[in-house]
C-alpha positions in Angstrom: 0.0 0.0 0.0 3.1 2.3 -0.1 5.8 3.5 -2.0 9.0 4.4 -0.6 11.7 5.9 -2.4 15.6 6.5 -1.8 16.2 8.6 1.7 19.7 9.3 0.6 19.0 10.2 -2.8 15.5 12.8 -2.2 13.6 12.8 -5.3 9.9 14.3 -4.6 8.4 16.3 -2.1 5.3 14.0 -1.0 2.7 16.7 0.5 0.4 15.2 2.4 -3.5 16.8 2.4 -5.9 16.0 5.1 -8.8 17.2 2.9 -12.1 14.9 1.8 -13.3 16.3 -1.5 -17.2 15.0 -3.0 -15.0 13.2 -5.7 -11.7 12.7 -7.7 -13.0 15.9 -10.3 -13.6 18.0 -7.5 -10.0 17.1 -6.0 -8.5 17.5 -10.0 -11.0 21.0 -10.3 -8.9 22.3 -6.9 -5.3 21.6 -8.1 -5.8 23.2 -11.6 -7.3 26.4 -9.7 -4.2 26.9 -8.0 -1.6 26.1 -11.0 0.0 29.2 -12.2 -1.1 31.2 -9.1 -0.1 29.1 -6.3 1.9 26.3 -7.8 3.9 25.8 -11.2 2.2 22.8 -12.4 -0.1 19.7 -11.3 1.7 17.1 -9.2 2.8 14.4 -10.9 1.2 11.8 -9.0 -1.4 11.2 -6.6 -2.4 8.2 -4.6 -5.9 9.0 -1.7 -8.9 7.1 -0.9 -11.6 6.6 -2.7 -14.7 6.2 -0.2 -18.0 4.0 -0.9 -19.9 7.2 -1.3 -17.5 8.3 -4.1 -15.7 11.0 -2.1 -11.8 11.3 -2.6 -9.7 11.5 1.1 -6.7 12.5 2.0 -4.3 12.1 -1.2 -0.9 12.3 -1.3 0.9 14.5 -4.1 4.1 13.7 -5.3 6.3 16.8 -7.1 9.0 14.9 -8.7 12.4 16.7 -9.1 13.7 16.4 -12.6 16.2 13.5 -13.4 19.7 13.8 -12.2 18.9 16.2 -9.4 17.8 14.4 -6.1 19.3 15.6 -3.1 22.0 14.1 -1.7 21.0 13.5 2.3 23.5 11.3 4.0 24.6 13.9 7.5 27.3 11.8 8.4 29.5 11.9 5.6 31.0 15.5 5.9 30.9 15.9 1.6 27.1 16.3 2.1 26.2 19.8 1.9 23.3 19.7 4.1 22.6 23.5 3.4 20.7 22.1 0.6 19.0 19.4 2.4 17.7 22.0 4.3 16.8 24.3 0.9 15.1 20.9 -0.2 13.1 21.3 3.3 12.8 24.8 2.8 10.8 24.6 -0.3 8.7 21.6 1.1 7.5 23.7 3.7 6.5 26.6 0.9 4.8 24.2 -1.2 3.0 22.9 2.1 2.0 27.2 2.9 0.8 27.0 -1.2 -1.6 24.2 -0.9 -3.1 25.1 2.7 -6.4 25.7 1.2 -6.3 22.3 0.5 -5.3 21.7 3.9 -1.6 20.6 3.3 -0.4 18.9 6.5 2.4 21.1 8.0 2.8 18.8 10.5 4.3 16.3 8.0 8.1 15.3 7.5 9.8 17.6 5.0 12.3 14.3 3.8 9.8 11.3 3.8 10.1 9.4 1.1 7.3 7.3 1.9 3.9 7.4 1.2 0.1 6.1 -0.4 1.4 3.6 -3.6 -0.5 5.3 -7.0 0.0 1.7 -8.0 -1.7 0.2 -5.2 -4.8 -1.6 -5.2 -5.8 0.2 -1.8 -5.5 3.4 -3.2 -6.8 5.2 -6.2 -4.1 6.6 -7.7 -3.4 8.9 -10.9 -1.0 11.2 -13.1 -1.7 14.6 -13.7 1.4 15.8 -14.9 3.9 13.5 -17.2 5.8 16.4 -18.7 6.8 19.4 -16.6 9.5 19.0 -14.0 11.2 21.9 -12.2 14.2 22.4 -10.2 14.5 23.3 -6.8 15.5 26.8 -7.6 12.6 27.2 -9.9 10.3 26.1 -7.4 12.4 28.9 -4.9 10.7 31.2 -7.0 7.0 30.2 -6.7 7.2 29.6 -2.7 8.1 31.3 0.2 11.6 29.4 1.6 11.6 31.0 4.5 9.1 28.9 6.5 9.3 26.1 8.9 7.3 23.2 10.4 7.0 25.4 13.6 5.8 28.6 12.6 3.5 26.6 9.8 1.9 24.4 12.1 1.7 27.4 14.8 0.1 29.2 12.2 -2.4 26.5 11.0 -3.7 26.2 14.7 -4.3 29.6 15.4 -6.2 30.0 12.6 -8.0 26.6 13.3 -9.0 28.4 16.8 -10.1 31.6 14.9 -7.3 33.7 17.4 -4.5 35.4 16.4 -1.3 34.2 16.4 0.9 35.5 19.4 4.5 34.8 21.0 4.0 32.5 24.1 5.4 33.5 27.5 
């Protein structure tokens, strides 16, 4: 029922969504809303539940990186240039604050590489975009790099409690 891919080699960003939408058009009708004004392009893949009652829950997108550019995330060996793990988590995070109104889990791990299988008979999965692929600094332009798990999920809770969000004692 899942997919894993390489941890040392990061490939995709898998954003997760905690949304329920009637059905799979409704899901498909949201994405393409938000492409060119939120997000480049459609996900490449995308692997949710399909309910009895037809309604589509919680996919998973996949944004593949194009070929010959995965991140290279092995800490220990002092070669790696974690600087751009962390730009790789850094534009996670900003592709997570693009798709909140499809309510993108911040809470989720900027490096999995593990998620719903498109493949899988447990899931329905799908393509929606075979042909466009853009690189990390590309997608630097469409998101905002400077956020983080903390101050998105901060964020996401105060607005889930209708208060404003203010600096603890």
């Amino acid at each position: 029922p899942y997919l894993e891919g390489n941890k040392e080699f990061l490939a995709f960003w898998r954003i997760d969504l905690d949304g329920i939408w009637p059905d799979i058009y409704a899901f498909k009708d949201d994405i393409r809303q938000l492409v060119g004004s939120k997000i480049p392009f459609a996900p490449h893949l995308v692997a949710g539940d399909e309910l009895l009652d037809g309604r589509f829950s919680k996919p998973h997108l996949y944004f593949l990186l194009p070929p010959g550019e995965a991140v290279w995330n092995k800490p220990e060996d002092p070669r790696c240039k974690m600087r751009i793990v962390k730009f790789f988590e850094a534009v996670y995070f900003g592709i997570v604050d693009a798709l909140k109104c499809l309510h993108a889990d911040p809470g989720a791990p900027p490096t999995t590489q593990r998620g719903k299988n498109p493949l899988s008979p447990l899931s329905t999965g799908f393509t929606m975009n075979d042909r466009e692929f853009m690189s990390m600094s590309h997608w630097a332009s469409w998101v905002d790099t400077t956020l983080n798990r903390e101050t998105l999920v901060r964020t996401r809770a105060a607005e889930k409690a209708g208060v404003d969000l203010e600096t603890s004692n």
